[in-house]
N, C-alpha and C positions, 0 to 999 in steps of 0.2 A: 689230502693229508693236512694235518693242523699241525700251523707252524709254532713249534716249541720254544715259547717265552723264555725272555733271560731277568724281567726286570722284578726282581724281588719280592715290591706289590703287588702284582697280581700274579702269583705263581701259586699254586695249588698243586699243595706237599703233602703226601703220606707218608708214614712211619710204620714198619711193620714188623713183627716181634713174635716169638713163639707164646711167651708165656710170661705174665705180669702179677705174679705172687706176691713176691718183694722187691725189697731195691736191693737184689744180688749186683754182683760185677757187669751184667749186659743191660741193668737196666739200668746202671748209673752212666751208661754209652749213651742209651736211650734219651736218656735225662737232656744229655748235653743238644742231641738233635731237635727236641723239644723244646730249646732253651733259642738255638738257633731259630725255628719257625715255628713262633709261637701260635698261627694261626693253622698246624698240620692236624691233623687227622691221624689220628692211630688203628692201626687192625694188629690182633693178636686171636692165636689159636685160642689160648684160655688165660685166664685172671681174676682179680676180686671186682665182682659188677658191683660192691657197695665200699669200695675205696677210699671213699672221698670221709665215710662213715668212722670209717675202723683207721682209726689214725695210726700215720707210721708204716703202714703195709706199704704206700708207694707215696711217694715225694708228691707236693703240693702241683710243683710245673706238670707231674704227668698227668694228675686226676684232673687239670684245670683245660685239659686237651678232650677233643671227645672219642669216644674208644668204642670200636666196632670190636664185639667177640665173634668167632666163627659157632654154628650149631653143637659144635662139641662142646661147648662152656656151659649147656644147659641142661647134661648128663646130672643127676643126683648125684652128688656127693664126689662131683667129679676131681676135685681137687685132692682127695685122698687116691686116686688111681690113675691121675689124665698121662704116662707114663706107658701104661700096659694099653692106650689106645692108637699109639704108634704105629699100626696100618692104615690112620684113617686121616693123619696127618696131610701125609700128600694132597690127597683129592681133598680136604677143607682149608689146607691156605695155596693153592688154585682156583678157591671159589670165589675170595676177593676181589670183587670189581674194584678197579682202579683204573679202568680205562677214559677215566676224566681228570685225571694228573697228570701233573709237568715234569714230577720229580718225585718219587718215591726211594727211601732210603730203607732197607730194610737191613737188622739189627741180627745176624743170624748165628743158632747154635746148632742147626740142626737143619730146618725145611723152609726158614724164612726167606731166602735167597732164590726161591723158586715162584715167586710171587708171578702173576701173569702180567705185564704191565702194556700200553699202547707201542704201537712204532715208532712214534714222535716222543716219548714218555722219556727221560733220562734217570736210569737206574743204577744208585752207588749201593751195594753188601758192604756192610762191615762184620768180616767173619771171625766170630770167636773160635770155631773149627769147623772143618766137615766133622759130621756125625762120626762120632769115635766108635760109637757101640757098629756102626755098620762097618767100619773099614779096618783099624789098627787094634781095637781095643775089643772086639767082635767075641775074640777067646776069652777075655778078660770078664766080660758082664755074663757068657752065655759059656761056658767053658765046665769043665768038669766038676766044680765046688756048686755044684746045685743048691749045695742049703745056704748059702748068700745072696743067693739073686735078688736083687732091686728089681727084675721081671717075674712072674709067675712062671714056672718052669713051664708046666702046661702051654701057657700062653707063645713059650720063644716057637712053638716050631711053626706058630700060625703068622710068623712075621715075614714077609715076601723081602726077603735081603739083597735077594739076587735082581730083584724088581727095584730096589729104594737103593741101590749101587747104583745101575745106569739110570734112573733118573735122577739121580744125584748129580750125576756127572753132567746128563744134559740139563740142568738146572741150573749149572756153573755160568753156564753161555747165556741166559737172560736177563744179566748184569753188564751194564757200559763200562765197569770199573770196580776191581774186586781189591777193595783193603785188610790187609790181615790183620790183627791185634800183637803179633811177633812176628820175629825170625820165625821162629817153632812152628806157625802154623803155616807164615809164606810157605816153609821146607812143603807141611802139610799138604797145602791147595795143588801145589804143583806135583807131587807123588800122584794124589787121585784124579785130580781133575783135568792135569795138564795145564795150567793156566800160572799166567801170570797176575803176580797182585804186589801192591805197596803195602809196607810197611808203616803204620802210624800208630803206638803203645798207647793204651786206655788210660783216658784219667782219672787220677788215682789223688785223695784228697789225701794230705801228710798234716803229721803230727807238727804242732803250732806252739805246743809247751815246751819246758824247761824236758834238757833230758837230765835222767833221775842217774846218779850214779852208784847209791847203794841200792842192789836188784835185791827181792824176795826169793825165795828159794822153790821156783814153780815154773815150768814152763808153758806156753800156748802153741795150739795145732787151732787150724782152722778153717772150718767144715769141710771135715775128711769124712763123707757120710754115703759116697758114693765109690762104686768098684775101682774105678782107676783112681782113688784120690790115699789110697793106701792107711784109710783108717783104722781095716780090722791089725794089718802087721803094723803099726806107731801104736795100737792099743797091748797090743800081742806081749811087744817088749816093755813098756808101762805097767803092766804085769808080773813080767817077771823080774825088771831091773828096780824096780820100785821108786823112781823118781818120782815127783809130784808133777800132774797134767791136768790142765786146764784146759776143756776141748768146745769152742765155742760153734753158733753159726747152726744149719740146716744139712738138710738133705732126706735123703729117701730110706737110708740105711740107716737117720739116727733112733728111731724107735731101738729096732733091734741089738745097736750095739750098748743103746742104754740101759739096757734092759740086762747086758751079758755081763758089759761093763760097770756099768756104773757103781756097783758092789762093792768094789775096789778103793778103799779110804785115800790112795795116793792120786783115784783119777776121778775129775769132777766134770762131766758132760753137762754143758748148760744151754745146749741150745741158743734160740736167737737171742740176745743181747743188746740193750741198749749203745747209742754211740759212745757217749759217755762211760760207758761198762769198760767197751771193746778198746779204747784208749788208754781208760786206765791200769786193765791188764796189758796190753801189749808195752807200757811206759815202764813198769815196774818188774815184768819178768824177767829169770835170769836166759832168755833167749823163745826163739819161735821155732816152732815147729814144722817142714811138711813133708809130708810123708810119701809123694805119690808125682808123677810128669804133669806138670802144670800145664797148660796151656799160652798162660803168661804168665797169673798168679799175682793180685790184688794185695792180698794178705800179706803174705811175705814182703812186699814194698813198703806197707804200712808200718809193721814190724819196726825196718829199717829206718825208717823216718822218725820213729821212737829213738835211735837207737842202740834197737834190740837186736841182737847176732842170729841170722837166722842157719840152723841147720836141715836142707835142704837134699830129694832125693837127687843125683847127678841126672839131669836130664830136662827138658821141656824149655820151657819160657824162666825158668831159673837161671839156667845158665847165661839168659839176658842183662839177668839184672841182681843178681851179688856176684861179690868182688870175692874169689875165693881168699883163704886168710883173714880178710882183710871186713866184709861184709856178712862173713859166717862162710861155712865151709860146705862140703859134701858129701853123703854118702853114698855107697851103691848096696841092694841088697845084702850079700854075703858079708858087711863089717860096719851095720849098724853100730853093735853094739862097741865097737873099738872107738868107732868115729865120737859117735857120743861119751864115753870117755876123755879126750880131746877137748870137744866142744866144751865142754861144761865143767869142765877144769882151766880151761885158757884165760888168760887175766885179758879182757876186752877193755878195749878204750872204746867208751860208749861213746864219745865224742866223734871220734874218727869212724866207728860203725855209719854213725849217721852224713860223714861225710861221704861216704861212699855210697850213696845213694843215688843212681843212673838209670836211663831208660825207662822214664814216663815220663806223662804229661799234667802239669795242671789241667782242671778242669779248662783256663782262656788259652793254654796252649795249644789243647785239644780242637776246640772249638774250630782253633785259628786254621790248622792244617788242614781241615775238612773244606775251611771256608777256599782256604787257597786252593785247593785239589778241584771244588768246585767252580768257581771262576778261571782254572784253566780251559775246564772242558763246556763254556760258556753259560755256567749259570749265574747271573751277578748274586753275591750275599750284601 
């Protein structure tokens, strides 16, 4: 057996990740691991192989790392469907050799946590969930509303669930040390998997400007573009309440909803958006939006850090991090529309919005936690 190095210099790190599109919320995790061993090595199921090309798709520290894609990245036109290939996940991030690493971190939303790594090998997850579409959220994506699916309806009944449930579970166990992104998903890991994990919140870059204290009369929701993220019902009522929305960011369902939506003169779907954009709407609204059980929820902290009062659905990794009253408030299905009355009538002190800002990390805070979690269980940073 090879005996598992602690000394910094010569330690030889992977980094493993579903998918490297953009700098979403797991890749801005990624970022930081990247940031920590700048000498690591990345494997990801799929991403952009000309990155480095197309400025802005992924951060300068990722493209400057080198990046194994699995066989599936070299599907045609696989970035428009890599989604509806989620049988073949499993068996292609099990195909990464890694069994020449000391440390492998992998970054996971979904299959990355299931990597195969050596006996000597030290393996930390940082999980942004188990797979939602397989366990809680299962009715939610594949459920009776057939004409929204983000999958090809066709496609769900060739999905082996009952197969990607227990090796989900036993996937949990190939990890030295499983960290959540919340509360919300600690609760998560432990429901399905039975496992225990730490808690350590993503870092989340804040607002640096002057807060604005005469708001415009518009609100922002952001990327509510997938089933559990409650964009068609915050579209629904944007409709019929005719407030002014602002719907920024990605996903799989914004074709569709911009296509439904976007007609609508009081709602403006703009897809991905400059930083710069995404600041100066989030600084100048008269509040944020989200719609749908976060997991932790990026956005809304950002919001905050503007702030801007977020109104938020009661539930997920929200309830981590606004301060009801105080941070922006909550609603639950049945009184949407009440609550939003309320919200957007309430005279905020944008001041105190932004003092209420709790439960994350700097990007060096972040770093630091990992670094310490590490060096307890012998790896020097």
């Amino acid at each position: 057996m090879r005996k598992r190095k602690s000394n910094r210099e010569n330690l030889k790190v992977a980094i493993v990740t579903e998918h490297l599109w953009k700098m979403g919320g797991a890749n801005r995790v990624l970022e930081c691991f990247c940031e920590m061993f700048p000498n690591a090595d990345i494997y990801a199921l799929f991403g952009e192989k000309n990155a480095k090309k197309r400025h802005g798709l992924l951060s300068e520290e990722i493209c400057n790392h080198k990046i194994s894609y699995s066989k599936l990245n070299n599907l045609p036109f696989v970035k428009k469907y890599y989604q509806y290939t989620f049988g073949k996940w499993i068996k292609n991030i099990e195909k990464f050799d890694l069994s020449d690493y000391d440390l492998v971190i992998s970054s996971s939303s979904s299959v990355a946590h299931g990597v195969i790594t050596s006996v000597d090998c030290f393996h930390l997850s940082y999980i942004h969930s188990p797979m939602r579409f397989i366990w809680d959220l299962n009715k939610t994506y594949f459920g009776k509303d057939k004409g929204s699916h983000s999958f090809p309806v066709g496609f769900v009944s060739k999905i082996p669930f009952n197969f990607a449930r227990i090796w989900d579970v036993s996937a949990s166990n190939r990890s030295e040390l499983l960290i959540a992104n919340s509360h919300c998903v600690k609760n998560r890991i432990y429901k399905y998997w039975k496992k225990d994990s730490i808690v350590i919140y993503p870092p989340v870059k804040v607002y640096e400007g002057e807060i604005k204290m005469n708001r415009q009369d518009y609100f922002v929701s952001g990327a509510p573009f997938e089933k559990n993220k409650g964009g068609k019902f915050l579209l629904e009522y944007a409709k019929k309440m005719g407030f002014n929305l602002k719907v920024i960011g990605s996903g799989s369902m914004l074709g569709s909803m911009k296509r439904k939506y976007g007609k609508y003169q009081n709602i403006q779907i703009l897809g991905w958006v400059s930083e710069e954009e995404k600041w100066d709407m989030l600084s100048n609204c008269a509040g944020y939006i989200t719609a749908g059980p976060e997991d932790y929820g990026i956005f809304p902290v950002e919001a905050i850090s503007c702030g801007t009062p977020v109104l938020a659905f009661r539930g997920g990794g929200s309830l981590e991090t606004i301060e009801d009253g105080r941070g922006g408030m909550f609603f639950d299905w049945n009184n949407f529309e009440d609550t939003f009355g309320k919200f957007s009538t309430k005279k905020w002190d944008y001041t105190d919005v932004r003092k209420s800002l709790k439960n994350f990390n700097t990007k060096d805070g972040f770093k630091e936690k990992i670094a310490k979690v590490l060096v307890d269980n012998g790896i020097q940073i």
